[in-house]
C-alpha positions as CSV (number, residue, x, y, z in Angstrom):
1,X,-25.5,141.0,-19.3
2,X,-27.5,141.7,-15.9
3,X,-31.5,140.9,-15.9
4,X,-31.9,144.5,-16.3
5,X,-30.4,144.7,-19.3
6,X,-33.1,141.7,-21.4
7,X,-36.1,144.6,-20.9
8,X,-35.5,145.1,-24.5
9,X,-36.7,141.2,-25.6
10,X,-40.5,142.7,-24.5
11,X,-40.2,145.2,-27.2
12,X,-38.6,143.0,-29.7
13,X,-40.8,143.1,-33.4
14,X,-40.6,139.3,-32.6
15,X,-42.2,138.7,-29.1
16,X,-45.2,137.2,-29.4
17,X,-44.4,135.8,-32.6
18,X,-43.5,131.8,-33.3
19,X,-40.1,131.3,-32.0
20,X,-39.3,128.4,-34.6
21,X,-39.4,130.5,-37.3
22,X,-35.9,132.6,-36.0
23,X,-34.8,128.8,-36.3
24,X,-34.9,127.6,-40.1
25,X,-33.8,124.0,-40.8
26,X,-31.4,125.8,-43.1
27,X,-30.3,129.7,-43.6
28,X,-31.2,130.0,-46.9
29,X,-35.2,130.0,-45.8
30,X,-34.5,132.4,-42.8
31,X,-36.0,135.7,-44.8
32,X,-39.2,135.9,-43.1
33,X,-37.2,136.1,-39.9
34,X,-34.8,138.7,-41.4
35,X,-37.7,140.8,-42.7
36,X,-38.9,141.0,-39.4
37,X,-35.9,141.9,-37.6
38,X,-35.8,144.6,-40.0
39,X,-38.6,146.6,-38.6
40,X,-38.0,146.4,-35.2
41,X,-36.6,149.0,-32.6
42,X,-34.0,146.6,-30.6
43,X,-32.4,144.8,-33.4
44,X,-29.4,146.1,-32.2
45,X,-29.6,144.9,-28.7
46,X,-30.8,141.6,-29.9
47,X,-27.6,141.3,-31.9
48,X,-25.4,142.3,-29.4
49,X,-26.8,140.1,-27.0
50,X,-26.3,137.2,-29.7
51,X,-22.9,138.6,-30.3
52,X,-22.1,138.7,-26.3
53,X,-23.5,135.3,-25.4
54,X,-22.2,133.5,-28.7
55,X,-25.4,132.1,-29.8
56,X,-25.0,129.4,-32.4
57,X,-28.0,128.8,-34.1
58,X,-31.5,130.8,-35.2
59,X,-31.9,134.2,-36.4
60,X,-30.7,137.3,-33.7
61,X,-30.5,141.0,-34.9
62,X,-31.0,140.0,-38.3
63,X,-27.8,138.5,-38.7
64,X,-28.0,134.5,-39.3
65,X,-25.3,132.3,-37.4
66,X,-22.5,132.8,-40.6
67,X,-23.0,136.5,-40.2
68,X,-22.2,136.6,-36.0
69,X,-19.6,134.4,-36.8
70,X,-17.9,136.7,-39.3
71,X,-18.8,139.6,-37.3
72,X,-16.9,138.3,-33.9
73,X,-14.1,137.4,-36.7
74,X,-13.9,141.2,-37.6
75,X,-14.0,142.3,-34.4
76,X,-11.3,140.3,-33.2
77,X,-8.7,141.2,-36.2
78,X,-9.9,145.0,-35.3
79,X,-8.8,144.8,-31.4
């Protein structure tokens, strides 16, 4: 993914706010985060960037690191 493509982090419904917080201790306390992700416009992008660049920890498109994992599962059984 090219520098042009991050313009969307800017308009991300989590810029500006505590990063920590898209990093619980522990998944199960990640539903501020994922209430959050659920209102904004690039959720999408932000997961596929997660998705793309394998990120292993913290809360990216709404999806917590368990759900990326099983995503990039399902896509690979689907290619």
């Amino acid at each position: 993914m090219s520098i042009a493509d991050m313009t969307w982090r800017s308009k991300g419904a989590c810029h500006g706010l505590d990063a920590e917080m898209f990093y619980p201790d522990n998944e199960d306390h990640a539903d501020f985060a994922i209430s959050v992700c659920e209102q904004c416009q690039v959720r999408i992008s932000c997961l596929n960037y997660a998705l793309d660049n394998r990120e292993h920890q913290g809360i990216w498109g709404g999806a917590t690191a368990r759900e990326r994992r099983r995503i990039l599962r399902q896509r690979r059984q689907s290619a």
